[in-house]
Structure formats: C-alpha cells, structure tokens
C-alpha positions in Angstrom: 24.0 -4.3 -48.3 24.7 -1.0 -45.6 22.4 0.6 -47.1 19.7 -2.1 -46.8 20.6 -2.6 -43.5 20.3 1.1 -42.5 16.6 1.4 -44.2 15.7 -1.3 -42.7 16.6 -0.3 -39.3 15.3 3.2 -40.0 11.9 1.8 -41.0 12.0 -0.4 -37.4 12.8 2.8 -35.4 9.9 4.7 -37.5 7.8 1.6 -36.8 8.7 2.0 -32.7 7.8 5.6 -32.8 4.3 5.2 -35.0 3.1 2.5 -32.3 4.6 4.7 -29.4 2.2 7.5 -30.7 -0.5 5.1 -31.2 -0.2 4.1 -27.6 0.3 7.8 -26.1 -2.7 8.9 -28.0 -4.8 5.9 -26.6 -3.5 6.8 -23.0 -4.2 10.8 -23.4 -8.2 9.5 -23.2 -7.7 9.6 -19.5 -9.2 13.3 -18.9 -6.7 15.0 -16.0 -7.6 18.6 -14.8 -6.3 21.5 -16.5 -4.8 23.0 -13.1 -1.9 19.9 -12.9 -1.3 19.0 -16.8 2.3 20.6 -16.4 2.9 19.0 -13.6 1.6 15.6 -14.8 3.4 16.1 -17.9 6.9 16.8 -15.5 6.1 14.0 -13.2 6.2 11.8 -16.3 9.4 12.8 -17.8 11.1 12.2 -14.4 9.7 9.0 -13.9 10.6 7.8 -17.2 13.7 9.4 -16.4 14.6 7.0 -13.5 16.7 4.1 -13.3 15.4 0.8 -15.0 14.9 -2.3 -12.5 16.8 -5.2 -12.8 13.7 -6.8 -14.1 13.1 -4.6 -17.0 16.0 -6.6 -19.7 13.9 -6.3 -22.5 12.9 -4.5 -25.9 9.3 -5.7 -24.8 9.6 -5.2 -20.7 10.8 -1.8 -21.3 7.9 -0.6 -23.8 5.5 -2.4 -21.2 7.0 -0.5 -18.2 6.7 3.1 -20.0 3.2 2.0 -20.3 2.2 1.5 -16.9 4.3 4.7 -15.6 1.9 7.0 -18.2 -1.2 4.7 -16.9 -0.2 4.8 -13.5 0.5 8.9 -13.3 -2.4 9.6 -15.6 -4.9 8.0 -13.4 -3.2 9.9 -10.5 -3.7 13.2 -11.5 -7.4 12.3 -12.7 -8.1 11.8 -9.5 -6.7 14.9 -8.7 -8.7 16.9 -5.7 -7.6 21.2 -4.8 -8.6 22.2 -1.9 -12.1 22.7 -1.3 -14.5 23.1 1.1 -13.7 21.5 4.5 -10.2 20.2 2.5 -7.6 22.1 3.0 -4.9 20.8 1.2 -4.8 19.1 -2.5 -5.3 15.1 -2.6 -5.8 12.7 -4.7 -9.7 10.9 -4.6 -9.5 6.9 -4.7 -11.5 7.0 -7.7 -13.6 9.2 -8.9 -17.5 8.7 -8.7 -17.3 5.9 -6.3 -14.9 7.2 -3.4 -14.8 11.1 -3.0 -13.2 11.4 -0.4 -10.2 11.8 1.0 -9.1 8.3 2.5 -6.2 7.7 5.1 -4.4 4.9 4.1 -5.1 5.6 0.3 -3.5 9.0 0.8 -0.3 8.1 2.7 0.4 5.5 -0.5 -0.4 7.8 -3.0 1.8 10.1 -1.4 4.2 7.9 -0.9 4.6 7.4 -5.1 4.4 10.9 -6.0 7.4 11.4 -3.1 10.7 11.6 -6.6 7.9 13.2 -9.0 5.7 15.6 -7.3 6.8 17.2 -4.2 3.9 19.1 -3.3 1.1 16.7 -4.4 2.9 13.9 -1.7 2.8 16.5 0.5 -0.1 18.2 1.1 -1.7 14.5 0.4 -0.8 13.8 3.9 -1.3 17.0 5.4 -5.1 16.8 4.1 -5.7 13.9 6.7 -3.1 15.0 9.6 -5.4 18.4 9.1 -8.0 16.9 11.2 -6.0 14.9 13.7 -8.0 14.9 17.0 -6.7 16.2 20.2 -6.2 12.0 21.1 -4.1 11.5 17.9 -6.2 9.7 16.0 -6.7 10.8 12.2 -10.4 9.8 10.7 -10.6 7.1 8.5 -12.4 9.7 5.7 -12.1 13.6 5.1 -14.7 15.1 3.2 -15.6 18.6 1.2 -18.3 18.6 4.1 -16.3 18.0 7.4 -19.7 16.5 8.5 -18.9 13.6 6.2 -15.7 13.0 7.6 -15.5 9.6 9.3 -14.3 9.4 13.1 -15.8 5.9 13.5 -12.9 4.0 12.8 -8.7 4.8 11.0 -7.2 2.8 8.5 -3.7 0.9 8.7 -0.8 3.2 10.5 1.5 3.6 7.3 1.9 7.7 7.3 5.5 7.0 8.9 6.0 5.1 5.9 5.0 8.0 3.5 6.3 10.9 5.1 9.5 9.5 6.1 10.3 8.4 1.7 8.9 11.8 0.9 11.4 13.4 3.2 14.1 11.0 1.4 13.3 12.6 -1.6 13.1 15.9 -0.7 15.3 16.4 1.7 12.3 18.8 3.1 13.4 19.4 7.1 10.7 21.9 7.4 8.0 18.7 6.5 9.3 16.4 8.6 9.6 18.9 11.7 6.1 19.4 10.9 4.3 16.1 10.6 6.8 14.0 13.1 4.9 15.0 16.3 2.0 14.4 14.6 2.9 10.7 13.5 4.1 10.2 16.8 1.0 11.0 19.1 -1.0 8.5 16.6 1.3 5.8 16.8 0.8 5.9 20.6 -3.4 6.5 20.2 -2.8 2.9 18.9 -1.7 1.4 21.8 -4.5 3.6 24.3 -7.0 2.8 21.8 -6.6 -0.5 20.6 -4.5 -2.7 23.1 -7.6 -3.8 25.3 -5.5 -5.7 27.6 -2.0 -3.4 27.8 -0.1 -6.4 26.5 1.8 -4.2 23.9 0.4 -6.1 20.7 -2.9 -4.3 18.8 -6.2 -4.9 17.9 -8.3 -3.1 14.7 -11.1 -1.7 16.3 -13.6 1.6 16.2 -15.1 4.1 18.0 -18.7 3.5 17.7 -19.2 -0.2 18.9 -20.0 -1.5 15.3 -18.7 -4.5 13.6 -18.8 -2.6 10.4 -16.7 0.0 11.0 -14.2 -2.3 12.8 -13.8 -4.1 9.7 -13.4 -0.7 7.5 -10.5 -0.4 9.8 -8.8 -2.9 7.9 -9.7 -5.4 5.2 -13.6 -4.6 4.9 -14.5 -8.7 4.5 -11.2 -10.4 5.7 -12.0 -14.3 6.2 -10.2 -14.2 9.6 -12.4 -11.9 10.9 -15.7 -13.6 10.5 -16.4 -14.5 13.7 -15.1 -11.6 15.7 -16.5 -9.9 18.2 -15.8 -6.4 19.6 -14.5 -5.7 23.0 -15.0 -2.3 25.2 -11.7 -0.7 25.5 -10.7 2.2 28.1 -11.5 5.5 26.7 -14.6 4.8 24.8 -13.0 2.7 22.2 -13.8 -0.6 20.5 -11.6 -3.7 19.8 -12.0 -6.8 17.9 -11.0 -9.8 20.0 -8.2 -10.3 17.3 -4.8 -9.3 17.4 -3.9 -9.0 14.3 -0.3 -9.6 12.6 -0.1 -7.3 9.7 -1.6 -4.2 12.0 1.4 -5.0 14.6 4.0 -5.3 11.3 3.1 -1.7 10.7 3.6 -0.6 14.2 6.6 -2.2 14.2 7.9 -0.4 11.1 6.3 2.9 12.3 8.4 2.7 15.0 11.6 2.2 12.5 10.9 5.2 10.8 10.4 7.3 14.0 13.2 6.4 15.5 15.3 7.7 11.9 12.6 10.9 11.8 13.5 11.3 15.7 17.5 11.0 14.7 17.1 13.9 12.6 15.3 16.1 14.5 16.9 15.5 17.6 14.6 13.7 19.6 17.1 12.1 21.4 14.5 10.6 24.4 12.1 9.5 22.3 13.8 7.3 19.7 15.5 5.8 23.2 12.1 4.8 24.1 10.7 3.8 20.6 13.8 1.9 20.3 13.4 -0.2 23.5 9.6 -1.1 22.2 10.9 -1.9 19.1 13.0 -4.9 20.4 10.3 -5.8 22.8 7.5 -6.1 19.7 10.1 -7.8 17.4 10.1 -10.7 19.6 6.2 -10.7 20.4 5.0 -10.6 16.5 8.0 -13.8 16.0 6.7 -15.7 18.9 2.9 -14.7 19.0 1.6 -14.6 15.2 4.3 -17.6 14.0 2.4 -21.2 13.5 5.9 -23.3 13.9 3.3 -26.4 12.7 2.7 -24.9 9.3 5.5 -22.5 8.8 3.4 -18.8 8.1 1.8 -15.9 9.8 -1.5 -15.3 11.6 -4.0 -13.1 13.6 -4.5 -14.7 17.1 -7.2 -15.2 19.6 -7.1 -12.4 21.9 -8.5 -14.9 24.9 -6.3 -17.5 24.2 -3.6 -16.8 21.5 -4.9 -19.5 19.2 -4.6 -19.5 15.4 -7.0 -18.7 13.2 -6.2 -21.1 10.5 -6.9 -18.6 7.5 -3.9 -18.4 5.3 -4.1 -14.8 4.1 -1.6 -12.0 2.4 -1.5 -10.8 6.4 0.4 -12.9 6.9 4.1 -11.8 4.6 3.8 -8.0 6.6 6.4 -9.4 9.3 8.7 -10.0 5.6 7.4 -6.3 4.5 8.3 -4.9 7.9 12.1 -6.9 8.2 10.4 -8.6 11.8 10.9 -11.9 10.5 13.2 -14.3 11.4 15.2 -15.9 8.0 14.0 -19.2 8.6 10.3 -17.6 9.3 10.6 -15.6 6.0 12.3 -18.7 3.7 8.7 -20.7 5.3 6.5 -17.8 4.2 8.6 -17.6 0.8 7.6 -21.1 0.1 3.9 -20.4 0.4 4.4 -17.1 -2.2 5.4 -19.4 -4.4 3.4 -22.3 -4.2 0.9 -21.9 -7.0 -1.3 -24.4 -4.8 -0.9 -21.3 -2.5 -0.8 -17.7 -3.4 1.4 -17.9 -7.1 -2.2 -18.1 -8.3 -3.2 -16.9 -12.5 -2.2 -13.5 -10.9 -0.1 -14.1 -7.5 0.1 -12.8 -4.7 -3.7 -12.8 -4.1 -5.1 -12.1 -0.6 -6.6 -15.7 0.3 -4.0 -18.8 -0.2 -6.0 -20.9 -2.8 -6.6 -24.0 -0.4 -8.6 -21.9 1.8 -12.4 -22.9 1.7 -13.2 -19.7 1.5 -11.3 -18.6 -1.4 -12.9 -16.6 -3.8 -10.5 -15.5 -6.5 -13.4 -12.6 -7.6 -14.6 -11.0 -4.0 -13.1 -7.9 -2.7 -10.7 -9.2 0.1 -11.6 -13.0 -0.1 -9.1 -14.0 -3.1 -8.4 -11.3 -5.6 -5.7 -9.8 -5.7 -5.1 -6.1 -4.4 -2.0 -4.3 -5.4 -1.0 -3.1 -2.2 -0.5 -6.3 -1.0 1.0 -7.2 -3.6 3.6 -4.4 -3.1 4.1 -5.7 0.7 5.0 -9.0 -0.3 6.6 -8.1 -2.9 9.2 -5.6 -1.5 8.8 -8.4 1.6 10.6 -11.1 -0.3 13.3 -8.5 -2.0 13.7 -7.5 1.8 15.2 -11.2 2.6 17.3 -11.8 -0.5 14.9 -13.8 -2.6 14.9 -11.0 -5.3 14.5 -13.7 -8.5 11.3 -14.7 -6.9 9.6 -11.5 -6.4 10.6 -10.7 -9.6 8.9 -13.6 -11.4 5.6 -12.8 -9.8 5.6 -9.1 -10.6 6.6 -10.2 -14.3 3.7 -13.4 -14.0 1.2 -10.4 -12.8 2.4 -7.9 -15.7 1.7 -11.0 -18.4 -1.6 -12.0 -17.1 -3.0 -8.9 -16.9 -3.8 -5.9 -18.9 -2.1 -3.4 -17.1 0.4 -2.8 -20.0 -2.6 -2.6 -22.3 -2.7 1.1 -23.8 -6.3 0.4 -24.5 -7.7 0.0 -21.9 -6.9 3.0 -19.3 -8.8 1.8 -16.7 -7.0 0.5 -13.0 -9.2 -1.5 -11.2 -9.4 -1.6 -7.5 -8.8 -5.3 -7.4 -8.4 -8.2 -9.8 -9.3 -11.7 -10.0 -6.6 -13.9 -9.2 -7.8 -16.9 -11.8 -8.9 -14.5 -14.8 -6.9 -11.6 -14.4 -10.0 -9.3 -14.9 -10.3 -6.0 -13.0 -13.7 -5.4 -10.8 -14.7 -3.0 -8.3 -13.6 1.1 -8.4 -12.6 2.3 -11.7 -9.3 4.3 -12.0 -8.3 3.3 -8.5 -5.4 5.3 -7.0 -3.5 2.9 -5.1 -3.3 0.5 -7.6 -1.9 2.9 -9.4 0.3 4.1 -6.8 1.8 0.5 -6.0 2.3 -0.1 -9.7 4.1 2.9 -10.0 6.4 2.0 -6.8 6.8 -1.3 -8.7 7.7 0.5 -12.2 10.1 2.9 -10.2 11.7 0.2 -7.9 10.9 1.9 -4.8 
C-alpha cells in the first residue's frame, strides 16, 4: 500500500513539473533582448523568491501567481529600451510598436516594480525622464530617441515620490535619493505655480499649449468628468482645466509624505517643516472639498463654484490610496468597491461605477478596467483595514481573466469590465507592473 502511495505521489509531482515545463515553454515565446536575459532570468528567481501573500492559500493560487510574475517580468524586459539617441538612461517602452517612447507616469510605476528585482533598471527608469527636467521643474510628459519628439505640452500624474522613495527602500541607495530628491521637490512645487489658477492650494490638470487635448493627456485621456471642461490661462504661460481634481490633489498629498521621509534622511530639516505644515493644511481641503456627504464618495469639483460633478469614477478611492480619508469617508467609498451595482463589476474595480450613463465597460477610460487603478484602490482599501475585501476583488479579477493563462502572453493596456477581454496596447508595461506589485504584495 506505501509503495502505491509513493508512485502515486511521484507520478503527481512528475505530472506538476511536465505542465510547469509546458507552461514555461509557452511563456519563453515572449522575445526579451539578449543584452538583459540574465538579469530577467535573476529578477525572476528573486521574485519567485519572495514572500507569498495572504491571499495566495492554494495548490492552484500558487501555480497561478508564478504565472503572472514570469508574464509580468517577461513583458518588462521585452519592452526593454538602452540608451539611445536623445535617451540617456535605460527604460522600459509602454509597449512596443504602439508607444515608443519613454512616458512619465508609466516609467515611475515600472520603476517602482522592478525597485526588490532590478536595481538599476528602477533606476535609471526615472532618471531617463528627470534627465530632461526644465529649469521650472516640470518633467515632459514624453522622452523620445529624438529629443524633438519629446512632449512639453502637458506631465502626467506626480507619482515619482512614490517610485523613488520604494526603490530607495529597497536599496538602501543614499547616493539615488540625494540625487533625485531636489529634483522631485522643485516639481512638486511647479504644480502648484503651474496649475493652481487661483493660489487656493488645491490643483488643476492642465498644459502648456492652451489645448484641450493635451490637458486631457495630462491625466485620463477621455475621463467622463472632464467632458465639458474648459481651460483657464494661468500665470506663467500655463493652462488649467476649470476642474480641480481629487485624485491629482491625492498624489500631491502623498508626494508630500514621501518628501517629508526623503527630507528626514537627507537632512532637510526646513523643508519637511514646511511640506509638513501643507500637508495638514491639504488633508483637510481634499476631506472637505472633493467629499459629497449626500452620496458618501469622492469627486472633482467646479473650479467657479466647488460643485460636484456627479460622475462616479475610480478618482474618486485615491484619498483611500493616499491615507487622506477620513474612516467613515473610506468605509462610504468601500461600499461602492463593492457594490457590484457599482464598481465590483465581471472584472472590478473598473474606472466608471456601472450606474453611470456613460459607462462603457469596453472604451479606454470610460468603464474598463486599468490596472493601475486597480492597484490604487486596491492597496486603498488594505490601507483602511478592509484587507478580505481587496482580496476578493484581486482574486474575482485573477478568475475572470486570462492573466494566469500561459497561452496567451499578451497584457493588455486595459480590459473590459463585463467580458474580461483585453483591448488597446499589446504587452503593456504597467499592467504588468501593477500585476507584479499585486503578485509581490507591495
């Protein structure tokens, strides 16, 4: 009967390790440039080496996890960029064929996932963009191979705090953070010359060139709030929408977090005083200003009068991602994350709540879902306590999905949050960044 037993278990791991190989050869399609295949192969073995999340209990969770991290770091390096040209440092393209270029906000979260499994990839990711900071502090939205390519009309969402400060936690690299801290800090405060049209201390997206177009690259390209907006002439040349808008003042509010620690350690004592005292000053403005009390959620105001604009969007959980929520605000929010009349869509945690007229579960920014966002609420709800939650929706994503499908290699740019099907860039970075995050709990 032991012996039985013991071939039969034999012939289950043999089983384990013939599909393993299946799926590694399926996942090995992804073509990766011959200059980082070591380092690929040794970011792989260190994220695989990681601790598993509390999520990950099972046989099957486990073997789908080890999937993702392969897909995830294999589409990473494929989009692997050296330096070239007018790009001075090594990237990471969105994808390959559609975006190549270098983009801002794409480049501090891809950075931000390499920051325990490449040190040098994270970065000189950020470096590439903080390369051609202006003398204003304001980093392009776009660096290109040909710097006459590169895209001053507009930035992108102020998250390189966010990168630079995780890649320092994982490197423990003082030299870095010396380096790119007065950096980060003279754009933090272009923001607020650049894009506060009335000095009131809360920010608007904006550009430089007086076109709608490019104020809506700034942040979601076809956001349903911003429909009807309209741009306002700001001192110093600059453009603003006549929206503030709640998750752009979330991640000025969390810059500031992560300059007061980057100021701490470099001892910056009269600065992180300053950021400190605007830091209690915005907490209460986002609370007070972006809060609907009537309905319970987050959203971008009126600049003229402070009025709503009654579109429920995934805007509206970065005051959870950020910590500037209240726990009553955040519980309120939590109920619409869950509310599959709401945003616990097929595949949650889409950008537009479902009972918006606008919802389209298929268009870019009007309804699918995008996996940063995903990530923000995500890590927003973990931030308050409600850990079982967030944890259901990541699992509800994984299982209606394909993202733990060795066949098919391909990470969309966004998916469609009533068939789970992928559209838009093929091999898309920071959707495999964010899954990564997810895979590696950070």
């Amino acid at each position: 009967m032991r012996n039985l037993q013991t071939n039969f278990l034999t012939l289950l791991v043999l089983a384990s390790m013939i599909v393993s190989n299946i799926k590694s050869q399926q996942l090995n399609t992804l073509q990766v440039p011959n200059e980082v295949k070591n380092r690929m192969e040794l970011a792989l073995q260190k994220a695989n080496s990681m601790p598993l999340p509390d999520w990950c209990n099972t046989i099957e969770l486990k073997e789908k996890r080890s999937i993702i991290i392969e897909k995830c770091i294999r589409t990473l390096y494929h989009n692997y960029i050296k330096p070239s040209g007018d790009i001075f440092h090594e990237g990471i393209l969105p994808s390959p064929g559609y975006y190549n270029s270098l983009w801002s906000w794409d480049s501090w979260k891809h950075a931000y996932s390499l920051a325990y499994l490449d040190k040098d990839l994270a970065e000189n990711s950020i470096r590439a963009l903080y390369d051609y900071q202006n003398e204003e502090g304001m980093i392009p939205d776009l660096v290109n191979v040909n710097k006459k390519k590169n895209n001053w009309a507009n930035t992108k969402s102020p998250l390189s705090a966010w990168a630079v400060f995780e890649v320092y936690s994982a490197t423990n690299d003082l030299d870095f953070l010396k380096e790119l801290y007065p950096k980060i800090l003279r754009y933090h405060y272009w923001w607020y010359k650049h894009r506060d049209v009335n000095s009131n201390g809360i920010c608007e997206y904006g550009c430089e060139n007086g076109k709608k177009e490019a104020a809506k690259w700034e942040s979601w390209d076809e956001a349903i709030r911003q429909d009807t907006m309209e741009l306002l002439k700001c001192k110093y040349n600059s453009y603003s929408m006549n929206i503030e808008a709640v998750d752009l003042n979330s991640y000025l509010y969390l810059e500031k977090e992560y300059l007061i620690k980057m100021a701490s350690v470099v001892g910056d004592t009269k600065s992180a005083k300053s950021l400190q005292d605007e830091k209690k000053i915005l907490v209460e403005k986002i609370q007070k200003v972006f809060y609907n009390k009537k309905d319970g959620f987050f959203y971008d105001v009126r600049l003229k009068d402070k009025s709503f604009i009654m579109s429920r969007e995934a805007c509206g959980w970065l005051p959870l991602f950020a910590g500037v929520a209240t726990k009553q605000q955040a519980k309120s929010v939590k109920g619409y994350m869950m509310n599959e009349t709401a945003f616990n869509a097929f595949l949650p945690l889409q950008t537009v709540s479902k009972d918006n007229p606008k919802y389209d579960p298929g268009h870019y920014w009007r309804g699918p879902v995008w996996l940063d966002q995903f990530y923000f609420g995500y890590m927003g709800l973990k931030k308050y306590g409600y850990k079982a939650e967030a944890n259901s929706l990541l699992l509800k994503f994984i299982k209606n999905s394909d993202i733990s499908n060795p066949g098919e290699t391909v990470l969309h740019e966004y998916y469609n949050s009533e068939n789970g099907k992928g559209s838009g860039a093929d091999y898309f970075g920071w959707t495999a960044a964010h899954l990564l995050m997810l895979m590696l709990d950070k």
